[in-house]
N, C-alpha and C positions, 0 to 999 in steps of 0.2 A: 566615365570619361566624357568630353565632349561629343558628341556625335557631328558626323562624318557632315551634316551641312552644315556644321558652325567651324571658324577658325579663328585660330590663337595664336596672337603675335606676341613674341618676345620682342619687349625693348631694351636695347643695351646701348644706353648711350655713352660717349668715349671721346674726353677735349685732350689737346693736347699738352696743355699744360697744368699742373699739380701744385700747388701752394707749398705742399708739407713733406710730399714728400716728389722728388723730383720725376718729370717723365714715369710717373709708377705703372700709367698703364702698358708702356712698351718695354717696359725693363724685364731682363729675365730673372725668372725665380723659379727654382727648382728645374731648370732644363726648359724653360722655355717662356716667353714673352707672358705678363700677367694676364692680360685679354684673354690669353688663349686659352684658361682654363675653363672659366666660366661658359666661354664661347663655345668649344669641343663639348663640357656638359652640356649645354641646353637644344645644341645640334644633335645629339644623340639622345632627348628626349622625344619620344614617339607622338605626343600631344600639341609639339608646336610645330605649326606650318610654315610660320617664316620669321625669321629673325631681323629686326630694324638698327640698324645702327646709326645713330643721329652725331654727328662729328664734326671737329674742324682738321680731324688731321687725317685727314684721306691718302695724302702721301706718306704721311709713317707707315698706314696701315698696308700701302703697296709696299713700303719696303721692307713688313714685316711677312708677306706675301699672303696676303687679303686684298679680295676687290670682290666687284658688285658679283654674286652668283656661285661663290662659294660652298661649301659645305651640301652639295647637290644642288643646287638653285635656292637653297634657302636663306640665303643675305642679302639684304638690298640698304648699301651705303649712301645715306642721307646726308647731303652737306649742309651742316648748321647754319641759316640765316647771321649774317654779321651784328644783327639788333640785337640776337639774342644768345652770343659768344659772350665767355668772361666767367671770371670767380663768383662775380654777385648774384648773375640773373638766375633767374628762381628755377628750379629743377620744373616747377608747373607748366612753364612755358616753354621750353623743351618738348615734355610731353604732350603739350596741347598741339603745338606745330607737328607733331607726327601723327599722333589720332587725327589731326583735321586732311592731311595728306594719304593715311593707309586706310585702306579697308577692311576690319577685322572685327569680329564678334567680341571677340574679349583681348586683351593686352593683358600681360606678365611683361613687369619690368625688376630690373634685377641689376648688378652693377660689378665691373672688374673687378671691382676692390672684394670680392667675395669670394674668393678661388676655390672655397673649400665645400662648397654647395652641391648636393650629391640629386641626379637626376631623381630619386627615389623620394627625397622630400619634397622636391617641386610636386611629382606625381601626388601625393600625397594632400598637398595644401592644393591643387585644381579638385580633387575629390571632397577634400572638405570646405571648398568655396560653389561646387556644382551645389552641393548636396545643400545648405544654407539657402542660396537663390532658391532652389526651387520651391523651399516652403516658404520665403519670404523673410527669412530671419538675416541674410545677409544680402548688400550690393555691391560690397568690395572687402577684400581681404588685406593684411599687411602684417609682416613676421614681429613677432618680439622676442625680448630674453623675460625671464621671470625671476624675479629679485625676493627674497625674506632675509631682509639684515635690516638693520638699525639705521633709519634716515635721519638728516638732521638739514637742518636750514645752513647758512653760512653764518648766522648769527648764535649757532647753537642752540637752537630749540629743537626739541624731538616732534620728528613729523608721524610714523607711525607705531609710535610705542612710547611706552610709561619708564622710566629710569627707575623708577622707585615701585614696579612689579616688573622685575623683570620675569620673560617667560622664552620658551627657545625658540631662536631666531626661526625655524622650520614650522612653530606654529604660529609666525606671524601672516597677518592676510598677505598675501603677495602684491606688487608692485611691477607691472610690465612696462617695457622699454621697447618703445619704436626700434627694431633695430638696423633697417636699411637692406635689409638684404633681397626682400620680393614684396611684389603689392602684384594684385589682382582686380581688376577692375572693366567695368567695359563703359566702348563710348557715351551713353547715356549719364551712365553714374558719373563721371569725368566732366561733362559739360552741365551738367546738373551742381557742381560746386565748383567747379574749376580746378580741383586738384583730385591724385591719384587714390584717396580716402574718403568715404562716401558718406550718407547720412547713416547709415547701419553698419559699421563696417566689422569683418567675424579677427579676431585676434588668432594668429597660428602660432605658436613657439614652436621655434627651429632646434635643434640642436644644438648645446654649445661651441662645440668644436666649429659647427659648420659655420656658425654666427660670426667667426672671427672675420676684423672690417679692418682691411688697412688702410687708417687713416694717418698716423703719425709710425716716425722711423723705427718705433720699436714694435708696431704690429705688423711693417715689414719680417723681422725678424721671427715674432713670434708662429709667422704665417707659412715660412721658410721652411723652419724647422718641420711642423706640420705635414708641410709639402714633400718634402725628402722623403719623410715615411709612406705617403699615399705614390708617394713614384717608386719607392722602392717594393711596390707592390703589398704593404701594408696595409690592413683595415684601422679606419679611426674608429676607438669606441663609443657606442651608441647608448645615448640615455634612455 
């Protein structure tokens, strides 16, 4: 694990408004506002020392009762520069106004929309992004899904396979997918390209359950369901 003189910020940044699907991140799901899930996991993981939240809705979040010092002194609520509020502006810029504002050895950023992210996988991917650094093999980590099915262009051409040898889709090479849920990275690697993915960066696949991202109304629902189980003190199963 990190040692005791290096610190790790989690960034969880959180707007107040949602294109697709409405107010998602203060809505409740499963007994309680979306933020809060992610938030209470990574509060309760033992590795991160303090958690950033970069926003424009500071007063939802007091009316959702969150403010600055929470979670034992571990929040500290950033109010997002007006330049770089909005649907368009790049998640880069975000994160780069918080690295250049916090002090922190490494950054883990991760996002509301993940509710189903289990403190034991974070542990996990900082163990296999410590362990990469130190021989040189990686300088930033970010989760994927792992795909073997049948791609095809929009035009209909086959991108990783033959139509006419077909073989099973399990022995196709695999195909990974950015999936949004955690990147690992530190200041260095970050100002050295200017985004959250690095010149070396080590691929982790997550779990699939945990992977689910609500982005549109029906991975609300799908996420919901999910939810109900892990509050009804359910284990989800693990691949």
């Amino acid at each position: 694990m990190i040692g005791k003189s290096k610190r790790l910020t989690a960034l969880l940044p959180m707007k107040a408004h949602s294109a697709r699907v409405s107010s998602k991140n203060f809505r409740a799901i499963a007994g309680k506002p979306l933020f809060r899930w992610v938030l209470d996991m990574i509060a309760a993981t033992p590795a991160i020392d303090q958690i950033v939240i970069n926003t424009d809705a500071r007063a939802i979040l007091a009316d959702n009762g969150l403010k600055d010092g929470d979670y034992d002194g571990k929040v500290v609520i950033r109010d997002r520069k007006p330049e770089i509020c909005g649907d368009f502006v790049s998640m880069n810029l975000v994160l780069g106004d918080d690295i250049a504002h916090v002090a922190s050895d490494y950054f883990l950023m991760t996002h509301t929309t993940n509710p189903l992210l289990r403190h034991e996988t974070i542990e996990a991917m900082i163990e296999a992004f410590l362990a990469a650094e130190a021989t040189g093999e990686a300088d930033t980590l970010f989760t994927v899904n792992r795909h073997q099915t049948r791609f095809y262009t929009p035009a209909g051409k086959p991108i990783n396979h033959d139509p006419q040898n077909l073989i099973r889709t399990q022995d196709l090479a695999p195909y990974f997918e950015e999936n949004s849920v955690c990147y690992l990275f530190t200041p260095d690697s970050f100002n050295n390209t200017a985004t959250r993915i690095g010149h070396k960066p080590l691929l982790f696949e997550t779990p699939r359950l945990e992977s689910v991202d609500i982005d549109e109304p029906s991975d609300w629902f799908m996420a919901e369901a999910l939810l109900m189980r892990v509050a009804g003190g359910a284990e989800l199963p693990q691949e």
